[in-house]
C-alpha positions in Angstrom: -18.8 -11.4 17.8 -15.0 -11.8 19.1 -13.7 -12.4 16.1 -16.0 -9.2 14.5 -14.3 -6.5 17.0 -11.0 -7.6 16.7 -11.4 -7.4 12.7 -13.1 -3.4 13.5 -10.4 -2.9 15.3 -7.9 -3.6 12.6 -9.7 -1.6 10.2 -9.1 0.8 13.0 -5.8 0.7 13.3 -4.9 0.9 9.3 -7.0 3.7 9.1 -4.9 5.6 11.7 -1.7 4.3 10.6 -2.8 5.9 7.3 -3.7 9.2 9.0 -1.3 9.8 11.5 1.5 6.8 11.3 2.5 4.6 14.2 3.5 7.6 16.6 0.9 9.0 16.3 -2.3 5.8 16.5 -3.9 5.8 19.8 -5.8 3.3 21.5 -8.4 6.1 22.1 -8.7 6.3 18.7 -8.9 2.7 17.7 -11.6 2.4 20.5 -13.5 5.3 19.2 -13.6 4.3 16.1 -14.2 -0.1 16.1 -16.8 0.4 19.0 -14.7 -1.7 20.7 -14.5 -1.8 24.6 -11.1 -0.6 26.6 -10.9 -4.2 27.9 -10.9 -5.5 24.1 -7.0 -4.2 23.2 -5.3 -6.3 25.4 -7.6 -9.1 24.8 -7.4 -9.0 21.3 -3.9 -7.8 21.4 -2.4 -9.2 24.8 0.8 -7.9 22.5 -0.3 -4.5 23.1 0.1 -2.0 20.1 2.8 -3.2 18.6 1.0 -6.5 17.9 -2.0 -4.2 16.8 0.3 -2.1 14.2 1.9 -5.4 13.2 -2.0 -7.1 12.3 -3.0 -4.0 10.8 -0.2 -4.1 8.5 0.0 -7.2 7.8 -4.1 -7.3 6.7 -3.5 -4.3 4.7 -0.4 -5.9 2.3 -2.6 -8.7 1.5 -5.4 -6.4 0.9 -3.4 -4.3 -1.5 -1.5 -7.8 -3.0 -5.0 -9.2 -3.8 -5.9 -5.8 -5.6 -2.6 -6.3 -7.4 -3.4 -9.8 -8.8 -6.7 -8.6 -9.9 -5.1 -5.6 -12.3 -6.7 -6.0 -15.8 -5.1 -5.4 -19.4 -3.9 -7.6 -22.3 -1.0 -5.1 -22.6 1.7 -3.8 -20.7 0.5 -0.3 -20.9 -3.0 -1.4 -20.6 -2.1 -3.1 -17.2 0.1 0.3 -16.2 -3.2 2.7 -16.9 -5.1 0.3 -15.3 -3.2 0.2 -12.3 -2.3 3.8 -12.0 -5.9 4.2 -12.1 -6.9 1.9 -9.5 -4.5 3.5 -6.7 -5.2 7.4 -8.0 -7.7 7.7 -5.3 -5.8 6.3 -2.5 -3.2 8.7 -3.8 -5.6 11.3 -3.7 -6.5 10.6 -0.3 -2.7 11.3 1.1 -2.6 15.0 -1.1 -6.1 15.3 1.8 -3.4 13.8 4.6 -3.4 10.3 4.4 -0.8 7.6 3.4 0.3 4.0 3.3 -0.3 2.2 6.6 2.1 -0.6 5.3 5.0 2.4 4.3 3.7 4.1 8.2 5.4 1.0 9.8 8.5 1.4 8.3 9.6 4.5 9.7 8.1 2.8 13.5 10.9 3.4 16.0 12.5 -0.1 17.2 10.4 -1.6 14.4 12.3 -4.2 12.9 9.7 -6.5 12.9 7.6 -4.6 11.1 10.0 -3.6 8.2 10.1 -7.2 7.6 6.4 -6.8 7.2 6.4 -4.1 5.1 9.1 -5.4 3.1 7.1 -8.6 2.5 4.0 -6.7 1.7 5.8 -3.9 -1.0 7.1 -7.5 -2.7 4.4 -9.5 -2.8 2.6 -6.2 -4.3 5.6 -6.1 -6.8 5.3 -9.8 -7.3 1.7 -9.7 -8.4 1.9 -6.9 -10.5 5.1 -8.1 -12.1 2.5 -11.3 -13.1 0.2 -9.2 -14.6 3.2 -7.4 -16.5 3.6 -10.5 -17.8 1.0 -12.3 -18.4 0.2 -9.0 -20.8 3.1 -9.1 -23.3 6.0 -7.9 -21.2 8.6 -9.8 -22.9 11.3 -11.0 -19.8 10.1 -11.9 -16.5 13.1 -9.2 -15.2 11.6 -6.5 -17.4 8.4 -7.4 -15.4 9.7 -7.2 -12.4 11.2 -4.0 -12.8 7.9 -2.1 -13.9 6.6 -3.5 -11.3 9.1 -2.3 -9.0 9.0 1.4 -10.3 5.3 1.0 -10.2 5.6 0.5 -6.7 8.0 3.1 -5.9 6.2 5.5 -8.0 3.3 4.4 -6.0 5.0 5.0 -2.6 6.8 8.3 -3.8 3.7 9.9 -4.8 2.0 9.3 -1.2 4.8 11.1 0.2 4.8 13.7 -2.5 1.0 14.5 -2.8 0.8 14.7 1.0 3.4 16.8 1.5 2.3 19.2 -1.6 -1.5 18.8 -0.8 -2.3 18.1 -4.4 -2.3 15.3 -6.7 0.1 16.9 -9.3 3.5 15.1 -8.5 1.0 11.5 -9.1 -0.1 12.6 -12.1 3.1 13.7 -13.7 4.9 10.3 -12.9 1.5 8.1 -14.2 2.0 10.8 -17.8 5.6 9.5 -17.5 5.0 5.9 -16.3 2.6 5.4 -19.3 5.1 7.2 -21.7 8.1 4.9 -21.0 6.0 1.7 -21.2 4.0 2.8 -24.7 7.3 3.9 -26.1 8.8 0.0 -25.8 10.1 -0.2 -22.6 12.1 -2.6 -21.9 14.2 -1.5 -25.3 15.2 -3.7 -27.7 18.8 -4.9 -27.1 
């Protein structure tokens, strides 16, 4: 049962960092929302909420890296649809006010730590999908890793974008270009 609240109240706390971003995560909240007793933070987390942000972040890379790894196409562009369509809805959920938890810690004041995390998150993410890239045609494993860098960025970019514009529209005009670049030959010939 320990080891079932602490996992709630991770779930918890990426939820929130989606939401509102470190600043703004509460332990209210967390409680509230695992079921968790007030005793349980600093039982769980004896690191207080910094070690909480730093778990929740940390769960939610690998979360997102094994999505990655599981991207399907036997083409480049097949693998791009399929992964622009596999993270429309969490982009749809940041046009409604949400975001990234792993891109939330980035921005945490005196958060080194946790860029290193996010850091290691946005490339493993990159890593995986840059396997997939491959593993579909892309021709150079540096052509690979590229998409899959843009991907990425396009990917973080839109959260920003669609939450700040309250649509989905900025998304969906980089996935029409995204798709473009790669069914056109990217990388060129050369």
């Amino acid at each position: 049962m320990t080891g079932e609240t602490r996992s709630r109240m991770i779930d918890a706390a990426v939820a929130a960092l989606q939401r509102r971003g470190v600043a703004g995560m509460s332990f209210t909240e967390i409680l509230d929302e695992s079921g968790a007793a007030r005793g349980a933070i600093y039982h769980h987390f004896p690191g207080g909420k910094g070690e909480l942000v730093a778990e929740a972040a940390t769960r939610n890379g690998a979360d997102v890296r094994t999505v990655m790894a599981a991207i399907p196409g036997d083409t480049p562009v097949a693998v791009v649809e399929n992964f622009l369509a596999t993270v429309r809805p969490v982009v749809e959920a940041s046009a409604a006010g949400g975001g990234c938890a792993v891109a939330a810690v980035t921005v945490a004041p005196d958060g080194d730590a946790l860029r290193r995390i996010a850091d290691g998150a946005f490339s493993a993410w990159t890593t995986e999908l840059a396997a997939r890239l491959s593993a579909a045609g892309l021709e150079t494993p540096t052509a690979a890793e590229n998409l899959a860098t843009m991907l990425i960025s396009l990917l973080e970019g839109a959260h920003v974008l669609c939450r700040a514009s309250g649509t989905i529209d900025p998304f969906d005009r980089t996935a029409e270009a995204a798709i473009a670049m790669v069914a056109a030959g990217y990388p060129a010939a050369g």
